[in-house]
PDB file of N, CA, C and O in Angstrom, chain B, residues numbered from 101:
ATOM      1  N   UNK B 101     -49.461 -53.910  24.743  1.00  0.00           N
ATOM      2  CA  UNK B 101     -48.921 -53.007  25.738  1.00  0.00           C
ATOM      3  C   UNK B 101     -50.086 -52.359  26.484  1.00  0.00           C
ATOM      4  O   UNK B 101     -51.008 -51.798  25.893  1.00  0.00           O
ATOM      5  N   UNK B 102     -50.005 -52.455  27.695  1.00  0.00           N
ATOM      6  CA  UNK B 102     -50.958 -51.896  28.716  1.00  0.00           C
ATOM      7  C   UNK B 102     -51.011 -50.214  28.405  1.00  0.00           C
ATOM      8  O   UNK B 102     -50.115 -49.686  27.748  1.00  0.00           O
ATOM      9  N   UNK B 103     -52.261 -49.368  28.998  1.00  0.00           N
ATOM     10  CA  UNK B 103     -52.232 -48.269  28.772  1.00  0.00           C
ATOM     11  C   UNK B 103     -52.089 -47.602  30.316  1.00  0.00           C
ATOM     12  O   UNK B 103     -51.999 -48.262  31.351  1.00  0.00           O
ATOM     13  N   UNK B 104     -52.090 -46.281  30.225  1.00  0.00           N
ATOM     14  CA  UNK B 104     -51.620 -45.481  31.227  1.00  0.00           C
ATOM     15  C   UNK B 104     -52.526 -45.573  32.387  1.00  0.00           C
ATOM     16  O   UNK B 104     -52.118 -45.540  33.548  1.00  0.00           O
ATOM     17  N   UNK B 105     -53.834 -45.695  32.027  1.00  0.00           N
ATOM     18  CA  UNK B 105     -54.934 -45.855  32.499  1.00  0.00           C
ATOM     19  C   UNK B 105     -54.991 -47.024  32.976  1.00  0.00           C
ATOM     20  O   UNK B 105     -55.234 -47.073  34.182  1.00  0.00           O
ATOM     21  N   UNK B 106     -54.818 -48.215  32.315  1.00  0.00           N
ATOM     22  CA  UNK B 106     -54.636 -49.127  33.246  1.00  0.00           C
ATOM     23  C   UNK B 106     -53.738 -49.876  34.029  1.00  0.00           C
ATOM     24  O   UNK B 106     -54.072 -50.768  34.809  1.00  0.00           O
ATOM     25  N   UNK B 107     -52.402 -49.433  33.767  1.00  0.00           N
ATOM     26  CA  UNK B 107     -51.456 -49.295  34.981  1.00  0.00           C
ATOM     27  C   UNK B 107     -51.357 -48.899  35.706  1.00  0.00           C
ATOM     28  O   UNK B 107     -50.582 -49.309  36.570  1.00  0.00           O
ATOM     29  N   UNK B 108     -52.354 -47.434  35.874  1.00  0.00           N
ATOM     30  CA  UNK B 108     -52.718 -46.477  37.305  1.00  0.00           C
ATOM     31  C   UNK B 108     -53.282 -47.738  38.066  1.00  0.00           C
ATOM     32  O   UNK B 108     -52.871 -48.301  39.081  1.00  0.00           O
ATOM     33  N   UNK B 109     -54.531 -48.038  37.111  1.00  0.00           N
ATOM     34  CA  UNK B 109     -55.763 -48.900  38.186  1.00  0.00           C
ATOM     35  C   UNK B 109     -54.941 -50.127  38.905  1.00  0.00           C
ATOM     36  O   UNK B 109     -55.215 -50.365  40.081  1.00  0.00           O
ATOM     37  N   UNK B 110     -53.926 -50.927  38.227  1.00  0.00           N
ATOM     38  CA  UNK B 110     -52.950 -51.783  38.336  1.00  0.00           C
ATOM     39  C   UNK B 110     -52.347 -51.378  40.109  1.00  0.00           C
ATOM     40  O   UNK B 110     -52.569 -51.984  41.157  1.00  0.00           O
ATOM     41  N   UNK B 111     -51.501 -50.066  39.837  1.00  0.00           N
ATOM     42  CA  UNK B 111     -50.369 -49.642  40.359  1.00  0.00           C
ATOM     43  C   UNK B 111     -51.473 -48.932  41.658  1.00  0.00           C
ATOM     44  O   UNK B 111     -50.873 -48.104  42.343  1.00  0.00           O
ATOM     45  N   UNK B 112     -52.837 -49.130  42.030  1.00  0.00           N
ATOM     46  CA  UNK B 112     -53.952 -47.961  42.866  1.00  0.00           C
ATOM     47  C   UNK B 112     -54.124 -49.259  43.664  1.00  0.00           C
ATOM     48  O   UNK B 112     -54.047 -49.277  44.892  1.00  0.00           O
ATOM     49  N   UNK B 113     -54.469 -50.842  42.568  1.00  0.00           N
ATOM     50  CA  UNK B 113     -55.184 -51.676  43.453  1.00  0.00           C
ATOM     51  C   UNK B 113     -53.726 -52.711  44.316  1.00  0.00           C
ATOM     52  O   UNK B 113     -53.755 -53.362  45.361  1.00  0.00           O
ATOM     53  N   UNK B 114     -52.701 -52.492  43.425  1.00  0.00           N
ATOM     54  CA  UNK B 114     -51.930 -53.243  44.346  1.00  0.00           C
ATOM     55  C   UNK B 114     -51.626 -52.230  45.901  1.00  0.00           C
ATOM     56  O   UNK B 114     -51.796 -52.655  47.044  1.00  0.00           O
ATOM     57  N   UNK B 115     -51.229 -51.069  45.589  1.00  0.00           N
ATOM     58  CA  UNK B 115     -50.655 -50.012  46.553  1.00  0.00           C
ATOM     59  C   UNK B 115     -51.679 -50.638  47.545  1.00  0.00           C
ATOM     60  O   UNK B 115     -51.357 -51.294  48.536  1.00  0.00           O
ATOM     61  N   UNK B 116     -53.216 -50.297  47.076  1.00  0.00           N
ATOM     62  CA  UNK B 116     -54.362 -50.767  48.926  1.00  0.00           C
ATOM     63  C   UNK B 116     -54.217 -51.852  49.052  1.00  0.00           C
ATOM     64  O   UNK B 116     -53.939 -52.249  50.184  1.00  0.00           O
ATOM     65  N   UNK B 117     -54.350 -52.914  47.846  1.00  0.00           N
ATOM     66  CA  UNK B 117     -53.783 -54.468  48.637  1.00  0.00           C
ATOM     67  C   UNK B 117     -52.721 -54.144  49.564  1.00  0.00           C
ATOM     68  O   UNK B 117     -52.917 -54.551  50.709  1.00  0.00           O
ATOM     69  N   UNK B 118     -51.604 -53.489  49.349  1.00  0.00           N
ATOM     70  CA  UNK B 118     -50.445 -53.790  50.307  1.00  0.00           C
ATOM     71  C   UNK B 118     -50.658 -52.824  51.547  1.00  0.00           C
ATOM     72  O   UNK B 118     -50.184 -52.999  52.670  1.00  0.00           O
ATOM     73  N   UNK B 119     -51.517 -51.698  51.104  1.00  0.00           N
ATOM     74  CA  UNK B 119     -52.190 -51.248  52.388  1.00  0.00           C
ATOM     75  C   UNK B 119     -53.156 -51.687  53.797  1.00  0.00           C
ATOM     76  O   UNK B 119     -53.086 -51.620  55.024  1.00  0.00           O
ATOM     77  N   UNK B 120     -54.063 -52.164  52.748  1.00  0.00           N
ATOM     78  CA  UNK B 120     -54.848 -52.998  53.947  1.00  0.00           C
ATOM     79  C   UNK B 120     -54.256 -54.746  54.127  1.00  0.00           C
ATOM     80  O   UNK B 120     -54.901 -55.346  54.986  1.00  0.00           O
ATOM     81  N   UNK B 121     -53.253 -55.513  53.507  1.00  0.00           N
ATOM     82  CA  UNK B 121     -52.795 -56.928  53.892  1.00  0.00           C
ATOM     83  C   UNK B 121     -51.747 -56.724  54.370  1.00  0.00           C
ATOM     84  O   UNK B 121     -51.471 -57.606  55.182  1.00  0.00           O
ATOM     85  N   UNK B 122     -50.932 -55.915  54.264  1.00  0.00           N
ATOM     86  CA  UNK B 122     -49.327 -55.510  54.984  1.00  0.00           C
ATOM     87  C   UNK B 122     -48.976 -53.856  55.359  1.00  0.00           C
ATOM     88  O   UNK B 122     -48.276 -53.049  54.746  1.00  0.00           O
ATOM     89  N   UNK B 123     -49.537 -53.752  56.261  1.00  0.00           N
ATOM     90  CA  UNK B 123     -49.838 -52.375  56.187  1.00  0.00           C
ATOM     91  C   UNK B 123     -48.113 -52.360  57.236  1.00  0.00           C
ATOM     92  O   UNK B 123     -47.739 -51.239  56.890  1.00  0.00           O
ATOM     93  N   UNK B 124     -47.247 -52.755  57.969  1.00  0.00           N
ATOM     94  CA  UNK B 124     -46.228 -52.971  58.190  1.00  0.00           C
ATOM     95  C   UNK B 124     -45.317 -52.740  56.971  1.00  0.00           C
ATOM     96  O   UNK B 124     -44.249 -52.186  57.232  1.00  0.00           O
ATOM     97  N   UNK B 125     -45.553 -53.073  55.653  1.00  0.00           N
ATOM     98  CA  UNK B 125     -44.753 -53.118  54.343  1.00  0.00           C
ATOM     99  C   UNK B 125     -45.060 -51.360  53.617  1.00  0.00           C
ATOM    100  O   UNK B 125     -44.265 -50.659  52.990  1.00  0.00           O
ATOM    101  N   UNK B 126     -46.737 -51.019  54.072  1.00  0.00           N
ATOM    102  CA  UNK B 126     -46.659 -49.909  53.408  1.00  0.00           C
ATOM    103  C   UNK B 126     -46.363 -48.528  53.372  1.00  0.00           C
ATOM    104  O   UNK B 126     -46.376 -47.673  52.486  1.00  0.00           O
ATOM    105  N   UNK B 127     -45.934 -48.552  55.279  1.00  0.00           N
ATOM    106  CA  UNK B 127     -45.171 -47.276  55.716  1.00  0.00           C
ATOM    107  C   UNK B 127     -43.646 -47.425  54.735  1.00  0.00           C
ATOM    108  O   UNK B 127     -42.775 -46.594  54.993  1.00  0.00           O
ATOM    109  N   UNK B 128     -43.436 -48.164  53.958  1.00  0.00           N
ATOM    110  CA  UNK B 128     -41.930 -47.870  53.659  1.00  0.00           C
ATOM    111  C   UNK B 128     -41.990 -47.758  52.311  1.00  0.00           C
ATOM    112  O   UNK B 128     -40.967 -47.778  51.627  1.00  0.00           O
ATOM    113  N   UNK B 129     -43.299 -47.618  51.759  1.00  0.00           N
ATOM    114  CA  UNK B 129     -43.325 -47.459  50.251  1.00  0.00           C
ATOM    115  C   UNK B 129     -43.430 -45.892  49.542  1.00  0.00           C
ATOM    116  O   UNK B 129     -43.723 -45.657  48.370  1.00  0.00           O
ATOM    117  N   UNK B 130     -43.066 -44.795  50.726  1.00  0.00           N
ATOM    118  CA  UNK B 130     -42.601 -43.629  50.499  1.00  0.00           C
ATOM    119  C   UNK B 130     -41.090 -43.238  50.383  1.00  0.00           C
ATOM    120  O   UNK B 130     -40.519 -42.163  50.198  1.00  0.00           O
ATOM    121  N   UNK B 131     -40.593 -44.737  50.592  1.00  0.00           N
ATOM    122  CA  UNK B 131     -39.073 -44.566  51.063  1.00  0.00           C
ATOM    123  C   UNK B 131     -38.749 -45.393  49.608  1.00  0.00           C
ATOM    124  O   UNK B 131     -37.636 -45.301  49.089  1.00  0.00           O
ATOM    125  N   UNK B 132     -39.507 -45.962  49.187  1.00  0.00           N
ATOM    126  CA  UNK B 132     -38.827 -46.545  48.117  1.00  0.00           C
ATOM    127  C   UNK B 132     -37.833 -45.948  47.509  1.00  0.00           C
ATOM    128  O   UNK B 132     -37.987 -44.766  47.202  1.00  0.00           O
ATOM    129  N   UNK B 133     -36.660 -46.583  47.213  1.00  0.00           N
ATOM    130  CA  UNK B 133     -36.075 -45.324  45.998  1.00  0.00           C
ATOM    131  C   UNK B 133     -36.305 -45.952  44.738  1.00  0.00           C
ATOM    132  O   UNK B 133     -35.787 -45.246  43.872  1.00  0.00           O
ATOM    133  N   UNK B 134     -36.787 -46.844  44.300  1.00  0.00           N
ATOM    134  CA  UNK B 134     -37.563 -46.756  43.053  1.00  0.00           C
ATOM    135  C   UNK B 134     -38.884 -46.463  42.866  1.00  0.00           C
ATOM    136  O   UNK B 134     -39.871 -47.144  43.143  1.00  0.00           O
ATOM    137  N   UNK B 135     -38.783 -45.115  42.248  1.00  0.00           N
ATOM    138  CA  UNK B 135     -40.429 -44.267  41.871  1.00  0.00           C
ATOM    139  C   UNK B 135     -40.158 -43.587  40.987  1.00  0.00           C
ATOM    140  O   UNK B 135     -39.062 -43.200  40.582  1.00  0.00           O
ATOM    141  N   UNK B 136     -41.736 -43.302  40.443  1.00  0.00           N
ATOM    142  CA  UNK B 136     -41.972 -42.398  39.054  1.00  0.00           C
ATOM    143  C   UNK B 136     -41.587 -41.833  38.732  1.00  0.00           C
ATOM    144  O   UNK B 136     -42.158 -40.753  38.880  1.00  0.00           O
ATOM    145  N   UNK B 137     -40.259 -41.767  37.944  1.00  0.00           N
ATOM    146  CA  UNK B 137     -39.411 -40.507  37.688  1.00  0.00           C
ATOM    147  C   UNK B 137     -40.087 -39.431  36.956  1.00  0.00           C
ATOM    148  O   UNK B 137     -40.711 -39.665  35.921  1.00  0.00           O
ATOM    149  N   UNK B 138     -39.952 -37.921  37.609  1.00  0.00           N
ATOM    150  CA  UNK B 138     -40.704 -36.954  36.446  1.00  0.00           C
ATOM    151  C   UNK B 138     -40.128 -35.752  36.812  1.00  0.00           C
ATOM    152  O   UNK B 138     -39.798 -35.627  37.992  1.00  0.00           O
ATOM    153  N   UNK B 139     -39.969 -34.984  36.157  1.00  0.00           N
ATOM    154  CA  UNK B 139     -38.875 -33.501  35.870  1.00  0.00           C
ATOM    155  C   UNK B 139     -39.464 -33.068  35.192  1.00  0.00           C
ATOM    156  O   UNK B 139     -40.224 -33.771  34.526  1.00  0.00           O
ATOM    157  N   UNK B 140     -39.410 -31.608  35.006  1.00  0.00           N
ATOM    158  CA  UNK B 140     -39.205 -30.270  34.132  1.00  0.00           C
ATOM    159  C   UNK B 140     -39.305 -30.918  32.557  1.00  0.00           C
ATOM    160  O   UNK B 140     -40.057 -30.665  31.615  1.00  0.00           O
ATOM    161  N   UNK B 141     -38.397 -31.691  32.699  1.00  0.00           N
ATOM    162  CA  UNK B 141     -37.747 -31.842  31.227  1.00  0.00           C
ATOM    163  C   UNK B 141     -38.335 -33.869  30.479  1.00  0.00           C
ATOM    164  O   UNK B 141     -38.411 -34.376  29.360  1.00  0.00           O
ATOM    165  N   UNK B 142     -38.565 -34.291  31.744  1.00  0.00           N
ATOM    166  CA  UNK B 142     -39.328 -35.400  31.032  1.00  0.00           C
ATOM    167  C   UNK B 142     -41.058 -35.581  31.397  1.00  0.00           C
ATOM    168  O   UNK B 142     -41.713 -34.780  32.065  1.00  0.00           O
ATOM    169  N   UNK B 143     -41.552 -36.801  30.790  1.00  0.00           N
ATOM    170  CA  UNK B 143     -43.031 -37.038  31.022  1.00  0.00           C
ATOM    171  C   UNK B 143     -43.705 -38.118  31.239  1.00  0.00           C
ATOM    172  O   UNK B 143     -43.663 -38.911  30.298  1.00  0.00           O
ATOM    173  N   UNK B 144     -44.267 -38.414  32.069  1.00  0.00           N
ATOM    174  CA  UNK B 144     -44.851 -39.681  32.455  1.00  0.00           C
ATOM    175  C   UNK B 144     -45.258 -40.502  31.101  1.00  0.00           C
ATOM    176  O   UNK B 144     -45.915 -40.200  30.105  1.00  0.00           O
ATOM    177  N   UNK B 145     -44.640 -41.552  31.478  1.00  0.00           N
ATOM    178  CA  UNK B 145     -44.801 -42.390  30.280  1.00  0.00           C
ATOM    179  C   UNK B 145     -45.294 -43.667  30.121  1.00  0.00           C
ATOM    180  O   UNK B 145     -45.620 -43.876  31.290  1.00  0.00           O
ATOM    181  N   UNK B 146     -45.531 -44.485  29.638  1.00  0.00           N
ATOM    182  CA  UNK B 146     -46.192 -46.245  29.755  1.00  0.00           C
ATOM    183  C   UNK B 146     -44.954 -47.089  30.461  1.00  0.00           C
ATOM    184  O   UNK B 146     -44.887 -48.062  31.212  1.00  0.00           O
ATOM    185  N   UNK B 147     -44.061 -46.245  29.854  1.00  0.00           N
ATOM    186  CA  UNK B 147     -42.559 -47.387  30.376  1.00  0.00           C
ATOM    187  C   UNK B 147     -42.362 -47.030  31.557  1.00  0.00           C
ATOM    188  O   UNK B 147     -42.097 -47.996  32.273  1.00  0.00           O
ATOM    189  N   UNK B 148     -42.380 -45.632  32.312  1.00  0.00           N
ATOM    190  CA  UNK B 148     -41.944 -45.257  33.712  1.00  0.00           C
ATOM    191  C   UNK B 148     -43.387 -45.981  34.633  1.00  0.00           C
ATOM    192  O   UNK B 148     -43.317 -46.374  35.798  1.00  0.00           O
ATOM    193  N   UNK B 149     -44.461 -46.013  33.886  1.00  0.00           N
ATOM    194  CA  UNK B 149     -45.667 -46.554  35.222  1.00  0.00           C
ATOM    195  C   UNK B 149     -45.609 -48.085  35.122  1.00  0.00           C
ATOM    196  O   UNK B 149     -45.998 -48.920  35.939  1.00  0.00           O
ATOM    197  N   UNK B 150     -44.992 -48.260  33.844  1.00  0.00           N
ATOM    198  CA  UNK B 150     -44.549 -49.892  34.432  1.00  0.00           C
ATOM    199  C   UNK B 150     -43.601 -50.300  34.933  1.00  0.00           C
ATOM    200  O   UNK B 150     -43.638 -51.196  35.776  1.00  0.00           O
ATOM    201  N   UNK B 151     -42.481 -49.711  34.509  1.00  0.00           N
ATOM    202  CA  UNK B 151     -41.223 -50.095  35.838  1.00  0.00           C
ATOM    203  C   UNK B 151     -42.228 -49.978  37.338  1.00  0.00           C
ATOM    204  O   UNK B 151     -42.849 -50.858  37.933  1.00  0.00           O
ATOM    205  N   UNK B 152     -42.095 -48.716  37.585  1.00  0.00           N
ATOM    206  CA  UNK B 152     -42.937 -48.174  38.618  1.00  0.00           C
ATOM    207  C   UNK B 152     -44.216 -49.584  39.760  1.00  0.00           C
ATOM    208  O   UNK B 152     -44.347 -49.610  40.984  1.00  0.00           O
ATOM    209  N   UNK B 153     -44.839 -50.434  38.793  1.00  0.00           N
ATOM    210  CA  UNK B 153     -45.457 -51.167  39.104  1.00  0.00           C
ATOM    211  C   UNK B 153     -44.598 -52.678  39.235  1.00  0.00           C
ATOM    212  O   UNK B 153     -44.644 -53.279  40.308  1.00  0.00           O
ATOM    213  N   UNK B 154     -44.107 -53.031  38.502  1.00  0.00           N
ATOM    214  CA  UNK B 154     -42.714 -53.737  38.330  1.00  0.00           C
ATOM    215  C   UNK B 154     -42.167 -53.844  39.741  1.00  0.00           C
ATOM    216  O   UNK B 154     -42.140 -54.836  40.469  1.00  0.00           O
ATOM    217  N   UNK B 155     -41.615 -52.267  40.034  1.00  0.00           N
ATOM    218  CA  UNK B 155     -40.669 -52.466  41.458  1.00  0.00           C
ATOM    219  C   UNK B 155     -41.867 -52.514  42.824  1.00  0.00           C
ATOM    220  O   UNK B 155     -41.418 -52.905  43.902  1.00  0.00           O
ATOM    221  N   UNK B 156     -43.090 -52.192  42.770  1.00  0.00           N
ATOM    222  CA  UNK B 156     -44.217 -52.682  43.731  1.00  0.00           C
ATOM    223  C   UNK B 156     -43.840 -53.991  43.951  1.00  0.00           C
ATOM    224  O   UNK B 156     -43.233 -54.447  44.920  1.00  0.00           O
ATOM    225  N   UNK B 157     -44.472 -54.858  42.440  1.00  0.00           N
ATOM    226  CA  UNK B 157     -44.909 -56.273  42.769  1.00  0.00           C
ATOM    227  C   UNK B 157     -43.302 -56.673  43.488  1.00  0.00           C
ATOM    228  O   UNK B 157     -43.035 -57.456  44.399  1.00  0.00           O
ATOM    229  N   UNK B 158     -42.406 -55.783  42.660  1.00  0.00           N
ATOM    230  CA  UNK B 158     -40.876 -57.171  43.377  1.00  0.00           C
ATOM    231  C   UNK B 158     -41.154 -56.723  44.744  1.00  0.00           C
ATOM    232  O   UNK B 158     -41.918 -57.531  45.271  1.00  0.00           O
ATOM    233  N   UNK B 159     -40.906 -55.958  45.371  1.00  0.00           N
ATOM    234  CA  UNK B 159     -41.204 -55.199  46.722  1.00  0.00           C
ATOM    235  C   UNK B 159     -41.930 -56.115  47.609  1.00  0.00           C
ATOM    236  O   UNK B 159     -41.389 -56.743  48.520  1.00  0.00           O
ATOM    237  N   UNK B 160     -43.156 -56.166  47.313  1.00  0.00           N
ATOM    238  CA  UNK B 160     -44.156 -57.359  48.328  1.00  0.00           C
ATOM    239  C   UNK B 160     -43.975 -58.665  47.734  1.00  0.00           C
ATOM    240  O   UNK B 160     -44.416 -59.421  48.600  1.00  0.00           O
ATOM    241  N   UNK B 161     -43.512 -59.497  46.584  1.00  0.00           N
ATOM    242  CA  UNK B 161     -43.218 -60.535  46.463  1.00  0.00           C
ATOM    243  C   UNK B 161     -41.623 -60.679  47.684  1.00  0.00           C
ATOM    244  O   UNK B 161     -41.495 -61.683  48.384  1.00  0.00           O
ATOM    245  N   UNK B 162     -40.943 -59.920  47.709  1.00  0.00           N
ATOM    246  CA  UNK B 162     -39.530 -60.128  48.490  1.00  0.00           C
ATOM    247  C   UNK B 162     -40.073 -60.222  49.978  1.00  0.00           C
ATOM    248  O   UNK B 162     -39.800 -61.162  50.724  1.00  0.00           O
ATOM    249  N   UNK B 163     -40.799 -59.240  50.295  1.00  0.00           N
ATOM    250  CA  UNK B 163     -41.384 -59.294  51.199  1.00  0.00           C
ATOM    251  C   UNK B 163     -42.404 -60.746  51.985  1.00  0.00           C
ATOM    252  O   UNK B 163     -42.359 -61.179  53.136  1.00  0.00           O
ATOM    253  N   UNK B 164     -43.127 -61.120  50.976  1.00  0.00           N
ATOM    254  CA  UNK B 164     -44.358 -61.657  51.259  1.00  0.00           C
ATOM    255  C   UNK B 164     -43.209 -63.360  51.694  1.00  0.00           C
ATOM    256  O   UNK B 164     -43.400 -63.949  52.758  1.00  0.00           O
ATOM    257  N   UNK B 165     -42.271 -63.794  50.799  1.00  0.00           N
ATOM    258  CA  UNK B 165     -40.929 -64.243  50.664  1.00  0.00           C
ATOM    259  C   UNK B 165     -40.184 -64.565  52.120  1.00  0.00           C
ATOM    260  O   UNK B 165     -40.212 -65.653  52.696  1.00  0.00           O
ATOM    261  N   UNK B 166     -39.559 -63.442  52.544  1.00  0.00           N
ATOM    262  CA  UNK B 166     -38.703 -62.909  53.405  1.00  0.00           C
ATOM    263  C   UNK B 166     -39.932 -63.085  54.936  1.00  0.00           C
ATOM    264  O   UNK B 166     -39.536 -62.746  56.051  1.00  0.00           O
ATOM    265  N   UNK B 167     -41.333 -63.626  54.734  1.00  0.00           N
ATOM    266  CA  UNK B 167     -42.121 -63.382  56.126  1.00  0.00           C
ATOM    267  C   UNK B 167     -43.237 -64.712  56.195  1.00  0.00           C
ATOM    268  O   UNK B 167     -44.252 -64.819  56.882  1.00  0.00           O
ATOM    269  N   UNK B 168     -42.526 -65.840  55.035  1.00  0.00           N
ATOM    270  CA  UNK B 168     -42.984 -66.975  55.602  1.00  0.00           C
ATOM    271  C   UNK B 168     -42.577 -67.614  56.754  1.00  0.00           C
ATOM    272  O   UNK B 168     -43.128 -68.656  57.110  1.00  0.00           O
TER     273      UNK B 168
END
């Protein structure tokens, strides 16, 4: 199982890949509605930064897909 630390670096280097190769794709990755869930009452966890990275890669794979 990956650590927190390196799912950031994971979830930092895909975000600028999709920044600087589809920068068209990355104005809408504030709109995602799948993101890091975190509240009052829960805590960032290994499982939420991997979903989290999870719904990236599907995101620009659908994309990358959808613009051959």
């Amino acid at each position: 199982m990956k650590t927190l630390q390196q799912l950031t670096k994971e979830i930092n280097e895909l975000t600028l890949r999709i920044e600087q190769d589809y920068p068209e794709l990355y104005q809408y990755l504030d709109e995602n509605p799948i993101t890091i869930s975190y509240s009052d009452q829960s805590e960032l966890t290994v499982n939420s930064f991997s979903e989290y990275l999870d719904s990236l890669k599907s995101i620009l794979e659908k994309y990358i897909e959808s613009h051959k």
